[in-house]
N, C-alpha and C positions, 0 to 999 in steps of 0.2 A: 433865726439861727445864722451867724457869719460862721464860718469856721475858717480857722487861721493855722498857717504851717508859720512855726519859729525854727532859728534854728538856735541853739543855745552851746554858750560856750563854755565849761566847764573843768578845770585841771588841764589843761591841753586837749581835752577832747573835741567829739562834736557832738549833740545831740539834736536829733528832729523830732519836735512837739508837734503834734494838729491839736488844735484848741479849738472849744466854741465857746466865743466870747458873750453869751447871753446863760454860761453856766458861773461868772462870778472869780475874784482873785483868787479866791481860796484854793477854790478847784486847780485852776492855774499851778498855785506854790505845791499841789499833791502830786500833779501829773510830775513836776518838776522833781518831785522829791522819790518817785518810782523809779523815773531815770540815773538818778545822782548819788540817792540817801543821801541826802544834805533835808534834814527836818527844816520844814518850814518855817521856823521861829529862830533857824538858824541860816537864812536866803536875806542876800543882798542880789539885786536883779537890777543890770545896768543895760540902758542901751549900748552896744557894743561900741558904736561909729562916734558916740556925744558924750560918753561917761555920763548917760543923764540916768538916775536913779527911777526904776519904776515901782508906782507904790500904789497903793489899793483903791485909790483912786486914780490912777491915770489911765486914759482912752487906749486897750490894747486893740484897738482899731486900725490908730493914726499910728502907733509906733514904730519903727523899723522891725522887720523881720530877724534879725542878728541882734541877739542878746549876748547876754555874758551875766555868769552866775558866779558870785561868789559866798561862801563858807562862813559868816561871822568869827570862826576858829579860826579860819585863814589870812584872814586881812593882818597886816602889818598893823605889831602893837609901837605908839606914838615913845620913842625912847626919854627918857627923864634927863631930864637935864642935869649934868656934871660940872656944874660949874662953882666952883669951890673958895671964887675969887671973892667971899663976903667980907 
């Protein structure tokens, strides 16, 4: 059992996780999603400091303590191009 303090960043907030990293991501995106209500299927989870995405395989051992959560609802939709000049 490691147990690990995150602290996560979410809407302007702050939030502090302890996690144990021998119970799995899943659990992780739950505890995440009691804090937040951001559904788990709807979690983008970035190292805060590297914008490096964490994903259900990556070591939350090695990672930075400072996360940052975002919404899939929330992320910036990519605009369509207006360009009329055919």
């Amino acid at each position: 059992m490691v147990a690990r303090k995150f602290q996560v960043l979410h809407n302007y907030s702050n939030y502090d996780l302890e996690y144990d990293t021998d119970d799995g991501f899943e659990v992780f995106q739950f505890q995440l999603f009691s804090l937040t209500f951001v559904p788990p299927d709807q979690q983008k989870i970035y190292v805060d400091e590297d914008d490096i995405l964490v994903a259900t395989d990556s070591d939350l051992l090695a990672i930075s303590d400072k996360l940052r959560l975002i919404s899939i609802e929330d992320e910036p939709q990519p605009q369509p191009s207006t360009d009329l000049s055919l």
